[in-house]
N, C-alpha and C positions, 0 to 999 in steps of 0.2 A: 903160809904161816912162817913168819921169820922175824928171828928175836929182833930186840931195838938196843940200841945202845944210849943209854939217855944223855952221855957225856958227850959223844956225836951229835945229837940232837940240841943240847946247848948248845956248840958251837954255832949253829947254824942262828942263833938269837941274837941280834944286835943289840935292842932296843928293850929298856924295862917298861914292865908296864903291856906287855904285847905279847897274846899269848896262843899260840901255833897248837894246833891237834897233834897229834902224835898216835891217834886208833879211835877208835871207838869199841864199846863194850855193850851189847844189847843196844837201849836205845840212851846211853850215856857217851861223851867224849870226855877223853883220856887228853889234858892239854898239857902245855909245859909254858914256863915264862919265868923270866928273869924282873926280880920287883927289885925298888930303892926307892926310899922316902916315901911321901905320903900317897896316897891313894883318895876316895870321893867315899864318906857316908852313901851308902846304896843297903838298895832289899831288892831281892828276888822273893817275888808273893807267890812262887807258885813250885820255886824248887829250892831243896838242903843243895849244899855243896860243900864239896871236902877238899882240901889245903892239907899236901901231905909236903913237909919240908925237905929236900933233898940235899943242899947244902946252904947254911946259914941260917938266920933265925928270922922268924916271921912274928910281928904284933899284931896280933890280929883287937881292935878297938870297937867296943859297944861303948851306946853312948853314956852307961854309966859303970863303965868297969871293961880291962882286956886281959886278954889273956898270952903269953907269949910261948910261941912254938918252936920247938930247937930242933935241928937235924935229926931224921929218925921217926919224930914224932908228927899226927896231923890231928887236925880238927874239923869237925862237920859241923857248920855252919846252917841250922835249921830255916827252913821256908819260911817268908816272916819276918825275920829278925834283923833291924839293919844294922852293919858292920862297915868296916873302915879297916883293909889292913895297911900293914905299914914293917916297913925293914928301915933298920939305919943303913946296915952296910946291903952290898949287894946278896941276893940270896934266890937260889933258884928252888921254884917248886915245881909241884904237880897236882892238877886240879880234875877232880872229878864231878860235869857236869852234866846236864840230861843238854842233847843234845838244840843248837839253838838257844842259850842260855847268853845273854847279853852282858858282856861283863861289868856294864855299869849299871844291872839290873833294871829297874824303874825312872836311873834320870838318863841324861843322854848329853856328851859332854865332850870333850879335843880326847878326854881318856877314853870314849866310846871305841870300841874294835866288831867294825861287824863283817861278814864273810871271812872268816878267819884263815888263815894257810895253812895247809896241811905239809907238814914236813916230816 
């Protein structure tokens, strides 16, 4: 058991879009990743996922309406429902998802990330 430092943990992120475990919880992983600009309409039909913003702001875009998430604040993302997020400037989170969770859900794309790094 030893704490994490998440700001260590960015450092270690090059690349937006690319998003490294950082723990797992039960049968959930605990990720991190650095976004900018647009992202792929996707659904995950079998799992929510939640988008907690760590620094900078997150749009997160349904296809008729988004909602935007500022530092501090997150959003859970119901099973089902396809989303699109999106940052202007750069902005790092942290995702809560059941473990095995593809992060371009249902399509499969150059933004696909599979076996992901544990850091």
């Amino acid at each position: 058991m030893n704490k994490i430092s998440l700001q260590e943990k960015y450092e270690l992120i090059d690349e937006h879009w690319d998003p490294k475990i950082i723990g797992s919880v039960n049968d959930m992983d605990v990720k991190l990743a650095k976004i900018k600009g647009n992202f792929e309409y996707h659904t995950h039909q079998d799992n929510d996922e939640l988008f907690y913003v760590v620094e900078g702001e997150l749009i997160m875009k349904y296809r008729n309406s988004q909602e935007t998430v500022q530092k501090g604040e997150m959003i859970i993302v119901p099973k089902g429902v396809e989303h699109k997020p999106y940052a202007e400037e750069e902005t790092q989170i942290m995702l809560f998802e059941a473990k095995g969770t593809l992060n371009t859900g249902d399509k499969r794309s150059e933004l696909t990330k599979e076996n992901l790094e544990k850091i």
